[in-house]
C-alpha positions in Angstrom: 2.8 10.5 -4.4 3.5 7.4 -6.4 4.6 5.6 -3.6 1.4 6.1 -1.7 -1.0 5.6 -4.7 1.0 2.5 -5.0 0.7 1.5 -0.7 -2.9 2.4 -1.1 -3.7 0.2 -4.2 -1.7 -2.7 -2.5 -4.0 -2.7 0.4 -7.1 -2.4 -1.6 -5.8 -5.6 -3.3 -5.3 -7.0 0.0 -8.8 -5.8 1.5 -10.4 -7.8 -1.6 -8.1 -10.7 -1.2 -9.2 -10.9 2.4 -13.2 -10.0 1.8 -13.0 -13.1 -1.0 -11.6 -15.4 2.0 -14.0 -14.7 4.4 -17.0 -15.1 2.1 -15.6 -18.4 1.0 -15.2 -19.4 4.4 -18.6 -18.1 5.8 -20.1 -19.7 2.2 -18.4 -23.2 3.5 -19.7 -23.0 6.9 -23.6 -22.2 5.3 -23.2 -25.0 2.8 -22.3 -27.3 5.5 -24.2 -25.9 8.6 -25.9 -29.3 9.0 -22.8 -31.4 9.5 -21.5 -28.2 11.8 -25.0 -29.0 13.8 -24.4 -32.2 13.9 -20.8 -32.3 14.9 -21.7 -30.2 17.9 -24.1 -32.1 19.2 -22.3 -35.1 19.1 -19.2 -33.0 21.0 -21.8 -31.8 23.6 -22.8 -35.4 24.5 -19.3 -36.1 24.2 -18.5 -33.4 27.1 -21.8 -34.8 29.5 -20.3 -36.9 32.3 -21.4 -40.5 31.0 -21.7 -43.4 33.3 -18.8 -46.2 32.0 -19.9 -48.6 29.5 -20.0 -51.3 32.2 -22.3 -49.6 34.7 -24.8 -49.5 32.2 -24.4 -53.3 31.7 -23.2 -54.8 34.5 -24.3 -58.1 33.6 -22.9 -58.2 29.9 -19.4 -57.4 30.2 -18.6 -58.3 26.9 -21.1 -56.1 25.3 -20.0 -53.2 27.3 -16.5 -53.6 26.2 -18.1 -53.9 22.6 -20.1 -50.6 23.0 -16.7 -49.1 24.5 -14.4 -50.2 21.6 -17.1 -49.0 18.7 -17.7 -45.6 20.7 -13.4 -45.7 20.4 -13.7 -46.4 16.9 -16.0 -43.6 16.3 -14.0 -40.5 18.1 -11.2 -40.2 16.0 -13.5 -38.6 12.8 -15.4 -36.8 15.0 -12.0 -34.9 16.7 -10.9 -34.5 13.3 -14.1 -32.2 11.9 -13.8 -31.1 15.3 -10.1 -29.8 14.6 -11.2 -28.9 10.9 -14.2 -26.5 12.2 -11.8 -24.8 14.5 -9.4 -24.0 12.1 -12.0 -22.8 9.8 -13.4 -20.3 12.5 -9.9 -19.2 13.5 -9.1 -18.2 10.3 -12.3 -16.7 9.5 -11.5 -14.6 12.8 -8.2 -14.0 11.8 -9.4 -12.1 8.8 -12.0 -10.6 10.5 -9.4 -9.3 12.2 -7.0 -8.4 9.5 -9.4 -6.8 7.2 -10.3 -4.5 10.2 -6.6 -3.8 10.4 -6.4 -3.1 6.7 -9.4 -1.4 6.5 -7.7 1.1 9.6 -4.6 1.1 7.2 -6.8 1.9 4.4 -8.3 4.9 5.6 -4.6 6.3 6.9 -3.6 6.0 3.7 -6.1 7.4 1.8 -6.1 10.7 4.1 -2.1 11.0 3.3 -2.7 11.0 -0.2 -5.0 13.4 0.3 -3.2 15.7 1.7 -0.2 14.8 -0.3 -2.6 15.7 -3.8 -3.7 19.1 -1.5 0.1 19.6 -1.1 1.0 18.9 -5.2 -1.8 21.3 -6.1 -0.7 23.8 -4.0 3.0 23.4 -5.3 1.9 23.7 -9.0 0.0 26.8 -8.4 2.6 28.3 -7.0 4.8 27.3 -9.6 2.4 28.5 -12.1 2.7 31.9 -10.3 6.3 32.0 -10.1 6.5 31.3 -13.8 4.4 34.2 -15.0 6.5 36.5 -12.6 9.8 35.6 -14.3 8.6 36.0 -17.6 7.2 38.6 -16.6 10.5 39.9 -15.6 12.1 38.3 -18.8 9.8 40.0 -21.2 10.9 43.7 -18.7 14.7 42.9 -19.6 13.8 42.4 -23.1 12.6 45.6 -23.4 14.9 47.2 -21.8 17.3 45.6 -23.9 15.7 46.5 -26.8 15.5 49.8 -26.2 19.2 49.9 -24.7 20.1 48.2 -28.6 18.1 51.0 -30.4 19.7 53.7 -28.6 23.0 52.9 -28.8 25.0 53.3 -32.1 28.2 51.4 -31.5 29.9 48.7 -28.7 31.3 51.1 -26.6 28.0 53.0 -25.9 26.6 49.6 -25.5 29.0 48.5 -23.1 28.5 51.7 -21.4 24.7 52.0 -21.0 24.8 48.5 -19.3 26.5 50.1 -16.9 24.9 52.4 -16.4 21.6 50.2 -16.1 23.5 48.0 -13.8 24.8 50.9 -11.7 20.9 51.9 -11.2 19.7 48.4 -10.1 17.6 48.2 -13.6 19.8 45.2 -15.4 20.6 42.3 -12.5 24.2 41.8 -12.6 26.3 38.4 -13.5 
């Protein structure tokens, strides 16, 4: 019972832990859903077939190569938030996915310990019942024995009568 209180606490702790990270990350991408914008649109361009720099300026060679070298200069940031954003996302789907999982887990648990509490009550009621039956059977024997001492005037007729009980099935044996 302990040990599943304690599994079922653990992934409680674990379903926070994840809930906390996915509002932090979701938090993040609101704060920053601007940039985000921004970022894709500048990826979609990227992704548009584009003449080369020099068949837009076929007579300025120099300022295509210019145009070239500054569009260069400027792709390296924008892979980077590109590589940021997609870890963000991934890991917001991973724990998605894992607080699904737990939540699965979760449920399991809590329908073990369930039926492991149904299982302890029933266990203590039965023990309860057994315990009034044998001192129910105690407080028999000490009548009997009682009545067997009052009976009896000396060890011999003692000795005897037990025997005699015994004999009948009245006084367990041993």
């Amino acid at each position: 019972m302990q040990e599943l209180e304690a599994a079922y606490e653990g992934t409680q702790a674990d379903l926070s832990r994840l809930n906390l990270n996915i509002k932090n990350i979701e938090a993040e991408l609101n704060r920053d859903r601007d940039r985000v914008a921004h970022l894709l649109a500048v990826l979609q361009r990227l992704q548009t077939d584009q003449p080369p720099a020099l068949a837009l300026r076929p007579d300025d060679s120099l300022a295509a190569v210019r145009g070239t070298l500054q569009m260069g200069a400027m792709l390296p940031p924008v892979y980077q938030e590109a590589t940021y954003l997609a870890k963000q996302l991934k890991t917001l789907s991973d724990n998605k996915s894992a607080v699904a999982a737990k939540g699965t887990q979760a449920r399991s648990q809590a329908e073990a310990l369930r039926t492991a509490r149904t299982s302890l009550d029933h266990l203590l009621e039965q023990k309860s019942a057994d315990q009034l039956k044998t001192e129910a059977k105690l407080s028999g024997l000490h009548d009997v024995t009682e009545e067997i001492g009052r009976e009896t005037t000396d060890l011999k007729a003692l000795i005897d009568r037990i025997a005699t009980l015994r004999a009948m099935g009245i006084v367990p044996k041993g």
